[in-house]
Residue frames as qw, qx, qy, qz and C-alpha x, y, z in Angstrom:
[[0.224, 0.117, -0.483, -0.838, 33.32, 53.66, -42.29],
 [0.249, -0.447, -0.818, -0.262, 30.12, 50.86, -41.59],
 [0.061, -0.682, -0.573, 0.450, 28.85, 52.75, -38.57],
 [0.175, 0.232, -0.257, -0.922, 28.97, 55.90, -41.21],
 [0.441, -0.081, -0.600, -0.662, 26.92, 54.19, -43.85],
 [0.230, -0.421, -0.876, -0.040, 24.73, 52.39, -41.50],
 [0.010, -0.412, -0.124, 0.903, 24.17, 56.06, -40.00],
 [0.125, 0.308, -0.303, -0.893, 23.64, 56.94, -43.19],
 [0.268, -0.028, -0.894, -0.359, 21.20, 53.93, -44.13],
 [0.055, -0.561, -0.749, 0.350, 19.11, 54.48, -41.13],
 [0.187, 0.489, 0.073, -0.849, 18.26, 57.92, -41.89],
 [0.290, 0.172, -0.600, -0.725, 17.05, 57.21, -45.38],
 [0.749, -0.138, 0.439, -0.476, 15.03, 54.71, -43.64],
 [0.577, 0.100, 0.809, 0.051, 16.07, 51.70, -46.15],
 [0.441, 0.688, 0.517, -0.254, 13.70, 54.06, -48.94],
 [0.572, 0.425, 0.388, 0.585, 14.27, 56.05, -52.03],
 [0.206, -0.953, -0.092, 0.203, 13.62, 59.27, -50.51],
 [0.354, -0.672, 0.458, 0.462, 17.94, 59.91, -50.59],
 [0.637, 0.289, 0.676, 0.233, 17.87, 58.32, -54.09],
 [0.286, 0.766, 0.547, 0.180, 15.87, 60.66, -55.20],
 [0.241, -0.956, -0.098, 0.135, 17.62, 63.09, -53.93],
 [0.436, -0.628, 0.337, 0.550, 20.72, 62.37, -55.43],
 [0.510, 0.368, 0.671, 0.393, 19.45, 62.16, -58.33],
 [0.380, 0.802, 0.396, 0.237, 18.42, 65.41, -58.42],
 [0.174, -0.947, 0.137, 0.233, 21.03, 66.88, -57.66],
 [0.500, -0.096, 0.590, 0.627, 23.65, 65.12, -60.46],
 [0.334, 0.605, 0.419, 0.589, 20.60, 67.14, -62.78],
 [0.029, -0.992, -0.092, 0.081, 20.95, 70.36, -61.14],
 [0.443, -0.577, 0.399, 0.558, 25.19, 70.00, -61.15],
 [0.318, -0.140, 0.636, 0.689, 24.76, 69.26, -64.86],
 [0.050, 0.738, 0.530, 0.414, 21.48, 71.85, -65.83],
 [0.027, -0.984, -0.176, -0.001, 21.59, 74.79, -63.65],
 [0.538, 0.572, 0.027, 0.618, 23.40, 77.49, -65.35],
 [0.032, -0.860, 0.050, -0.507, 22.93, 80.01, -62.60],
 [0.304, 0.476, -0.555, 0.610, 26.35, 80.46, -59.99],
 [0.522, -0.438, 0.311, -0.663, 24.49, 81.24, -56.98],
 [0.914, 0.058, 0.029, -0.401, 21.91, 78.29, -57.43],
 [0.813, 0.113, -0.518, 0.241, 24.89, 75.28, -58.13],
 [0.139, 0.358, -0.657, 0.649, 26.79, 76.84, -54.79],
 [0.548, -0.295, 0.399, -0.673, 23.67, 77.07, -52.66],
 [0.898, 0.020, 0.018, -0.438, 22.02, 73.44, -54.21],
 [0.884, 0.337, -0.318, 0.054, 24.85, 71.51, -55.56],
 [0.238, 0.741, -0.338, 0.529, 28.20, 72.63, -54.30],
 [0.336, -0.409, 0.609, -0.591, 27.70, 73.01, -50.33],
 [0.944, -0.141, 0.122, -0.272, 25.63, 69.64, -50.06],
 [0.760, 0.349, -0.482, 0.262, 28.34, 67.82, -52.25],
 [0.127, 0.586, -0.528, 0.602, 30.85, 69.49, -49.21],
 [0.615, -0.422, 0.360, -0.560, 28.83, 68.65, -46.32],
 [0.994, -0.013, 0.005, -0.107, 27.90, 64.90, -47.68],
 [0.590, 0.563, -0.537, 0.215, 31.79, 64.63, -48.49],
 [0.053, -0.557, 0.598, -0.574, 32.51, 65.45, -44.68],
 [0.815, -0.220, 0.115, -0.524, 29.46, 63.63, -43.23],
 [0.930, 0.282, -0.233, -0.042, 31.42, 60.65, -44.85],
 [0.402, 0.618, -0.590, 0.329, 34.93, 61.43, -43.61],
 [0.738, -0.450, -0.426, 0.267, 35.65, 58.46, -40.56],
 [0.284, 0.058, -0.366, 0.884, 38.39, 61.58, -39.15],
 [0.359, -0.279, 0.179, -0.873, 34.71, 63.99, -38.45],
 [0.719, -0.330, -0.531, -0.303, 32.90, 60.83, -37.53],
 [0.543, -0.172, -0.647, 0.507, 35.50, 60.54, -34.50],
 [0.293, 0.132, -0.209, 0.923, 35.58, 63.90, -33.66],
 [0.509, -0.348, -0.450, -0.646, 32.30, 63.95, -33.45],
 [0.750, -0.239, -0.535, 0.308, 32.16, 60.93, -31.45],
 [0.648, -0.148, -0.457, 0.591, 34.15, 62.30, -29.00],
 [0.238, -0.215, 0.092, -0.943, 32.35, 66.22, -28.79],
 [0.598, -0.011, 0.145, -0.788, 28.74, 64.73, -28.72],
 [0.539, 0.052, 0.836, -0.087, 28.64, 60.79, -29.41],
 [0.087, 0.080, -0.669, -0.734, 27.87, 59.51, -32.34],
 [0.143, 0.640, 0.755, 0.006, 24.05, 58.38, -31.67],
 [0.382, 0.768, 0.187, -0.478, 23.28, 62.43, -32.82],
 [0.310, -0.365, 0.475, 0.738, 25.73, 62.34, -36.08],
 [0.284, 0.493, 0.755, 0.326, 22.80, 61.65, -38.48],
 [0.092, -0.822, -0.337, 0.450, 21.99, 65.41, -37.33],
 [0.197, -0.526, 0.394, 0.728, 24.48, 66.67, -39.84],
 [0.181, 0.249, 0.800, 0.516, 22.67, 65.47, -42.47],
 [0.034, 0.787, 0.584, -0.193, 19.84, 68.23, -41.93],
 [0.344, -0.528, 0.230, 0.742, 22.12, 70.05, -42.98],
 [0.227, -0.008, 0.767, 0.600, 21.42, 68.92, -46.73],
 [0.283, 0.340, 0.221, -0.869, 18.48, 70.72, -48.27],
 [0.204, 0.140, 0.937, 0.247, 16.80, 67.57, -49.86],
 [0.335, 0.721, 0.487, -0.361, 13.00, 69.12, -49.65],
 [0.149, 0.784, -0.155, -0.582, 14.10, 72.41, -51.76],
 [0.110, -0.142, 0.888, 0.423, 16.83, 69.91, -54.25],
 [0.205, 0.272, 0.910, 0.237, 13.89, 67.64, -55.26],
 [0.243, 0.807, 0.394, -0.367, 11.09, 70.63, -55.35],
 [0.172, 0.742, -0.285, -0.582, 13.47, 73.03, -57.59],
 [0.409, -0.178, 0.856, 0.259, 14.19, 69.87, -59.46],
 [0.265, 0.455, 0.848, -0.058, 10.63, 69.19, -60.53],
 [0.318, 0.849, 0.179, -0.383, 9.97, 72.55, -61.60],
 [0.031, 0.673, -0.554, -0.489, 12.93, 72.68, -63.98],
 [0.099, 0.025, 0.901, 0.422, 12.35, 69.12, -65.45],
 [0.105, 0.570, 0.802, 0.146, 8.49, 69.69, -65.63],
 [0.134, 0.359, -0.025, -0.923, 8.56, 73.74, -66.57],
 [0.236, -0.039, -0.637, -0.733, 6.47, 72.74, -69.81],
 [0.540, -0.387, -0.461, -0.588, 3.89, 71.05, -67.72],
 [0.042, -0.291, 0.755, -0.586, 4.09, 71.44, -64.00],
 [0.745, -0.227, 0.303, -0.549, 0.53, 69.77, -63.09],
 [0.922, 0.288, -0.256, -0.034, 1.78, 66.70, -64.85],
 [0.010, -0.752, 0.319, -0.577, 4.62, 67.78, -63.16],
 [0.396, -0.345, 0.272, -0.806, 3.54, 67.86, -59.93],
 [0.893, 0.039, -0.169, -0.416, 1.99, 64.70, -59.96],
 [0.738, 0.389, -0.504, 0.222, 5.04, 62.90, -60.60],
 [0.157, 0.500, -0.449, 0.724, 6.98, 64.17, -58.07],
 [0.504, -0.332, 0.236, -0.761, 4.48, 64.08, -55.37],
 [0.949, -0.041, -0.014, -0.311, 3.96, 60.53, -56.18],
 [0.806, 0.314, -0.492, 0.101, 7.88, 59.83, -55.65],
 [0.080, -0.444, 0.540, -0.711, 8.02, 61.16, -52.72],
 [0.790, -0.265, 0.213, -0.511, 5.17, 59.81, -51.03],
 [0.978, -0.041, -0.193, -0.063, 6.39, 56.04, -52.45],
 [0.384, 0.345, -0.682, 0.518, 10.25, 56.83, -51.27],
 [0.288, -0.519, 0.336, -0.731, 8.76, 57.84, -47.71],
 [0.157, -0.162, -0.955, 0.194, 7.20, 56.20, -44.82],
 [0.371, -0.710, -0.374, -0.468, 3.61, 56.60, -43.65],
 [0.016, -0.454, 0.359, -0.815, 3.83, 58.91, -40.77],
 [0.691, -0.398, 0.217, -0.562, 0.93, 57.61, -38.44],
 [0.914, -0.034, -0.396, -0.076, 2.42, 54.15, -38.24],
 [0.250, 0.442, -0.537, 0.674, 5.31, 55.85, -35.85],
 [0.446, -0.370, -0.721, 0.379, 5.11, 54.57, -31.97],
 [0.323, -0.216, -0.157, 0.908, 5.37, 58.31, -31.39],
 [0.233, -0.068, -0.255, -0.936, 2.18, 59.19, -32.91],
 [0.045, 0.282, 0.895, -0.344, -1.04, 58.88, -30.82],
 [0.179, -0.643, -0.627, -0.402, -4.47, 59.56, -31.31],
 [0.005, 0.489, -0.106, 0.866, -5.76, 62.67, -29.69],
 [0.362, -0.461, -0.765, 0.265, -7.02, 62.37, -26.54],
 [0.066, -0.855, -0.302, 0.416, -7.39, 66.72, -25.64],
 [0.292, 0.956, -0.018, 0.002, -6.54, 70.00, -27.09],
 [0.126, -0.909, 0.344, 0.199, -3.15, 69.83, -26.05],
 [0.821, 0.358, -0.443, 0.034, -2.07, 66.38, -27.93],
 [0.055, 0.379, -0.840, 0.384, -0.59, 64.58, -25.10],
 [0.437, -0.299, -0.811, -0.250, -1.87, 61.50, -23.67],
 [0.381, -0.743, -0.187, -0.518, -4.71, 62.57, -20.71],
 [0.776, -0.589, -0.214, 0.072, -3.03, 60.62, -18.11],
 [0.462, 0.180, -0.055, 0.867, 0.14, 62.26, -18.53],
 [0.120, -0.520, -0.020, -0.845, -1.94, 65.79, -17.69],
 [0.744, -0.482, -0.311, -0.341, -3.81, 63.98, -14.73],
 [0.797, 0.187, -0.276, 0.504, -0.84, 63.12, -13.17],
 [0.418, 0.494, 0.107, 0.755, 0.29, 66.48, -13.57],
 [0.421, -0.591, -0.166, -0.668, -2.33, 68.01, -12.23],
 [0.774, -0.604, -0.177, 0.064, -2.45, 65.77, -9.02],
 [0.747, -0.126, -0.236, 0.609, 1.23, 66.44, -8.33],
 [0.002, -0.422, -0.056, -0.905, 0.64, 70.56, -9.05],
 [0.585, -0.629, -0.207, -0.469, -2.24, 70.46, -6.75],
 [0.766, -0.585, -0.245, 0.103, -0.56, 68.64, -3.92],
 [0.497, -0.339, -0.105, 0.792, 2.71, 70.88, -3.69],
 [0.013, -0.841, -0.396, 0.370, 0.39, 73.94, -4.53],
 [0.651, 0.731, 0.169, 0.118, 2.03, 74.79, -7.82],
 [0.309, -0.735, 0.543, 0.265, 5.79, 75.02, -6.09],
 [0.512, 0.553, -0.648, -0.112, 8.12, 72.98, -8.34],
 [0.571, -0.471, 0.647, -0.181, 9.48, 69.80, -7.27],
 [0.082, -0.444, 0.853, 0.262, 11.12, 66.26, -8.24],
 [0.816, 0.018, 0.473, -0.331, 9.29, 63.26, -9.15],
 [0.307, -0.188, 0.932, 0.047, 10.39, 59.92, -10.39],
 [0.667, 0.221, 0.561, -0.438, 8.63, 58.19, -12.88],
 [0.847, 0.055, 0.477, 0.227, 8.42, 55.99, -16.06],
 [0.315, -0.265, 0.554, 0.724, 10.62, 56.67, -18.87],
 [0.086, 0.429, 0.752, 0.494, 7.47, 56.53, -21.45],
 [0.016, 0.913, 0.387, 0.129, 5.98, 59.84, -19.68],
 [0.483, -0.273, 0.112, 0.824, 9.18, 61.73, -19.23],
 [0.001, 0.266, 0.518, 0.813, 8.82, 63.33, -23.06],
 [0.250, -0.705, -0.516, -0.418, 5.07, 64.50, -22.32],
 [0.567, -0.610, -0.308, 0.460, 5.66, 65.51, -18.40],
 [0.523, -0.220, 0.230, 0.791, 8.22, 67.90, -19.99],
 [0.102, 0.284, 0.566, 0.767, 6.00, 69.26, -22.55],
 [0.391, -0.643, -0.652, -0.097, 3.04, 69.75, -19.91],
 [0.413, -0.872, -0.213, -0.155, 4.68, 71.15, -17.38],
 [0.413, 0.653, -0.464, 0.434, 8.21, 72.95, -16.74],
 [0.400, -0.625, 0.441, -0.505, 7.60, 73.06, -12.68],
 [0.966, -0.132, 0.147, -0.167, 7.57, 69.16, -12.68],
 [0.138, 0.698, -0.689, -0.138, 11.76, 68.00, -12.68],
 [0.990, -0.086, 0.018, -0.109, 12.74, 64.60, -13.22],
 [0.421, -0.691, 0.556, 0.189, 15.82, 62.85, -12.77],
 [0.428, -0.020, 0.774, 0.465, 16.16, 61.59, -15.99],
 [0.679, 0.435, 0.048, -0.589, 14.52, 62.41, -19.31],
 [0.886, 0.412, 0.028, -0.209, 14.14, 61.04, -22.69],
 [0.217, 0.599, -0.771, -0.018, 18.05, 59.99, -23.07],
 [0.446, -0.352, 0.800, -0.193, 17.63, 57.00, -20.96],
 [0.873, 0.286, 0.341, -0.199, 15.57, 55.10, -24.10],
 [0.401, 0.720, -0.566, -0.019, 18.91, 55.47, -25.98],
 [0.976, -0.117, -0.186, -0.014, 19.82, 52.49, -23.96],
 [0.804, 0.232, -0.363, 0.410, 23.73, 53.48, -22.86],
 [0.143, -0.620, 0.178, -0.751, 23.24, 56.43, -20.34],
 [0.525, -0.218, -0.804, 0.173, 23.14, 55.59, -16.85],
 [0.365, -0.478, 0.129, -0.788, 20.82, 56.76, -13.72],
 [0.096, 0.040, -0.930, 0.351, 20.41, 55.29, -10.48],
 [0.384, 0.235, 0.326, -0.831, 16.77, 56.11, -10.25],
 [0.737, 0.323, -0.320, -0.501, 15.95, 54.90, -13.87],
 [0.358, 0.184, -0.915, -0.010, 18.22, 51.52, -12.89],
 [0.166, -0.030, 0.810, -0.562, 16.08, 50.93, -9.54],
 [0.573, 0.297, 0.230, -0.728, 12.91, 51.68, -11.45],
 [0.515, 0.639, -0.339, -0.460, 13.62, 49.92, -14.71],
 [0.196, 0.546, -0.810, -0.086, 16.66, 48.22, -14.52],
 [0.027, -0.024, 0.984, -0.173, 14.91, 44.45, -12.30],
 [0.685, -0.056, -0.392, -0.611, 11.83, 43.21, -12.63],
 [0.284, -0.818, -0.489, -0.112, 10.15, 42.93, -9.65],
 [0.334, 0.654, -0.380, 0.563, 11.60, 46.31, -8.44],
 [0.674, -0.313, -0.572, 0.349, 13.18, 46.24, -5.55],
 [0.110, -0.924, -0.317, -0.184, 11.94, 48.54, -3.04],
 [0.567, -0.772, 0.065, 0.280, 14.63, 49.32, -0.71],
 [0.455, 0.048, 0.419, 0.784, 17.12, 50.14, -3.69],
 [0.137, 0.631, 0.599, 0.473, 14.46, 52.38, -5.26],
 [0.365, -0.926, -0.089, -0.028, 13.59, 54.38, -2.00],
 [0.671, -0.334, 0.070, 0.658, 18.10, 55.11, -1.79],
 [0.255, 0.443, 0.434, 0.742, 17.78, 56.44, -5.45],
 [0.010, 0.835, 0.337, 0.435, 14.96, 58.75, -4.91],
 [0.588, -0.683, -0.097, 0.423, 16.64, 59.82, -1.58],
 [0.651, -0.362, 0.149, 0.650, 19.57, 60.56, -3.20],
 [0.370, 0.239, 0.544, 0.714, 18.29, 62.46, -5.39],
 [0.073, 0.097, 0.348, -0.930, 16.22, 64.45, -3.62],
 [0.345, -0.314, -0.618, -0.633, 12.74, 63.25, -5.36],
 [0.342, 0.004, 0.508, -0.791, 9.48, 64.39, -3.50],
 [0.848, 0.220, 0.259, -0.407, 7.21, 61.98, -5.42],
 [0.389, 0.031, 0.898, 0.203, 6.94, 58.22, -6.90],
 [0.722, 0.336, -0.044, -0.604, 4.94, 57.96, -10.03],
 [0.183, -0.211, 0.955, 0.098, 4.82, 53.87, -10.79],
 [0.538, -0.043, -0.610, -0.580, 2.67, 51.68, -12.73],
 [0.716, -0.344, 0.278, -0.540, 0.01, 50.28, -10.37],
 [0.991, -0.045, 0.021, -0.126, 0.14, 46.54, -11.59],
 [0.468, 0.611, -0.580, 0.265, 4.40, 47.02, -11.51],
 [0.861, -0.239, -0.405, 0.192, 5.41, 43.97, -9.29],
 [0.175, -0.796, 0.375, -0.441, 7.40, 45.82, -5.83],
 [0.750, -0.092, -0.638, 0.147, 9.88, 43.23, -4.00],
 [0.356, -0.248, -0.722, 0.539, 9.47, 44.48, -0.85],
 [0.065, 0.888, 0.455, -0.033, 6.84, 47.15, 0.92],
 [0.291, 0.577, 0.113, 0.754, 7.47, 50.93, -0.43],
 [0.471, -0.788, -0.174, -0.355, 5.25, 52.10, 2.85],
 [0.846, -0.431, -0.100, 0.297, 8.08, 50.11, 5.36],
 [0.705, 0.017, -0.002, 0.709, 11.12, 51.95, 3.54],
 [0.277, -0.339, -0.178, 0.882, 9.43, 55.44, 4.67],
 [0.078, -0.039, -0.417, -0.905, 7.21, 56.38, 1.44],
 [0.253, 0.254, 0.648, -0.672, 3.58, 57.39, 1.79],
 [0.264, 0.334, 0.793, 0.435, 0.91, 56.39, -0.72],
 [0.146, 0.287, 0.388, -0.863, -1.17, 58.76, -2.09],
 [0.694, 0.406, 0.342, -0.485, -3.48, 57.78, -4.70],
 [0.411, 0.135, 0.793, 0.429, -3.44, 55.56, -8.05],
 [0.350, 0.753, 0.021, -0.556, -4.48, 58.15, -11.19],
 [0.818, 0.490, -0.122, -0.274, -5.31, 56.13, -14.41],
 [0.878, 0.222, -0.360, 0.225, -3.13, 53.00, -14.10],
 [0.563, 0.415, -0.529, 0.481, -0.37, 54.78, -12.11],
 [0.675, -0.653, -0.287, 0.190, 0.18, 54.73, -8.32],
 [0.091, 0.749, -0.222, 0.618, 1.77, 58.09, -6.45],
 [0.658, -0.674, -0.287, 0.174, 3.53, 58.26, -3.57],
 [0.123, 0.895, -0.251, 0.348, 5.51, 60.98, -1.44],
 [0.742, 0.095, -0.347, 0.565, 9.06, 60.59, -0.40],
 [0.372, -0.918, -0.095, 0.099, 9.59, 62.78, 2.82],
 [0.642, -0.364, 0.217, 0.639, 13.21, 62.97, 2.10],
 [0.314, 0.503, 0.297, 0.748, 12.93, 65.71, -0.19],
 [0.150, -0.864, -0.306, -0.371, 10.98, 67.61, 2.33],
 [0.609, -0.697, 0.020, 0.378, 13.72, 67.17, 5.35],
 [0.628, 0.268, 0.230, 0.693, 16.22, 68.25, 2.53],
 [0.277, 0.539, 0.259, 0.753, 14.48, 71.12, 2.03],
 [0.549, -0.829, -0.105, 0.017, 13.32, 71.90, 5.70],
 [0.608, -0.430, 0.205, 0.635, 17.60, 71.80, 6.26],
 [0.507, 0.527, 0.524, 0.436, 18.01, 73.98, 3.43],
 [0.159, -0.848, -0.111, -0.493, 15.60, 76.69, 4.17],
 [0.762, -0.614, -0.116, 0.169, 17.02, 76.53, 7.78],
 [0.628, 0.031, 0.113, 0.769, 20.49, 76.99, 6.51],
 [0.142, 0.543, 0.326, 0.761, 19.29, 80.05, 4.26],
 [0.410, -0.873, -0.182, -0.194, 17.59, 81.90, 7.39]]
């Protein structure tokens, strides 16, 4: 039951936001008259929040999909609509007065949105950060807009993904969840200085055709000795190609003929 309510305490963020929300729904279970409207507002949320609560759907959960998504079930609950239909019904006589209110409990339950890590100043049209397209672009240009693998940090995964489909990666955004494991994301990630000849096994084994690394990231032995060929450093990050993706796929195509 704590990893429920601390669930259930992160989502609210700590704020009045859920407060507010249950507040208006104890005045819609005991003001709205109309059938529909208590099933659709009152009724099914009660049901959901009942379950959301039960430790027997927390396991079961657990054990379909882990419990880091379970807070997902709470989207379920139609808080926006609750606290909007609210406000019109307690401020029908004067909704700009109204309106006010309302607008001003929301904003103080809430958090300010631009203060999120996840929220960057524009840099082009397409909101992503430029070197994340630059990148892109150099790796599209040098396998001539074929698809292919590439390695690289966990903090451009999420954008890489959003840029371009033809770029794969052996890992995405799961690995900042902190319990998932990848041999690629340990070799890259996991020591500090990485170590090269672990790093160049990973990408092997995985079939990656490119390195994307942070230029000033400490390397304990040489990347060039264990087979990998530099090709150029593009805003901070340093690229290099792994030939073991290409004999992969030279034996491949061979097979296939």
């Amino acid at each position: 039951m704590k990893g429920i309510l601390e669930i259930l305490n992160e989502y609210e963020g700590g704020r009045l936001l859920f407060l507010l929300y249950l507040l208006c729904l104890a005045y819609l279970a005991k003001n709205e008259k109309d059938r529909s409207r208590r099933i659709l507002l009152v009724f099914l949320p009660l049901l959901c929040l009942a379950a959301f609560l039960l430790p027997p759907v927390y396991w079961i959960y657990g054990k379909i999909d882990g419990v880091r998504t379970y807070y997902r079930l709470l989207w379920i609950l139609p808080m926006a609509l609750t606290i909007a239909y609210s406000g019109v019904k307690i401020f029908a006589a004067n909704l700009r007065t109204g309106l006010a209110v309302i607008c001003a409990l929301v904003v103080l339950s809430g958090q300010f949105v631009y203060s999120n890590e996840n929220i960057l100043k524009a840099e082009n049209r397409l909101h992503l950060p430029q070197m994340v397209l630059d990148i892109s672009d150099f790796l599209m240009n040098e396998t001539g807009g074929e698809e292919t693998m590439a390695a690289m940090p966990v903090g451009l995964v999420q954008f890489v993904r959003q840029y371009n489909v033809k770029i794969l990666m052996p890992y995405g955004r799961e690995m900042q969840m902190g319990s998932y494991y990848n041999e690629v994301y340990e070799a890259m990630e996991g020591t500090d200085p990485v170590n090269a000849s672990k790093l160049c096994e990973a990408l092997d084994r995985y079939d990656c055709e490119f390195l994307v690394i942070e230029a000033a990231k400490k390397v304990d032995g040489s990347l060039e000795k264990e087979g990998l060929t530099y090709l150029a450093d593009v805003d901070g990050y340093s690229i290099w190609y792994c030939p073991y993706a290409q004999e992969f796929r030279d034996a491949a195509a061979q097979y296939m003929d």
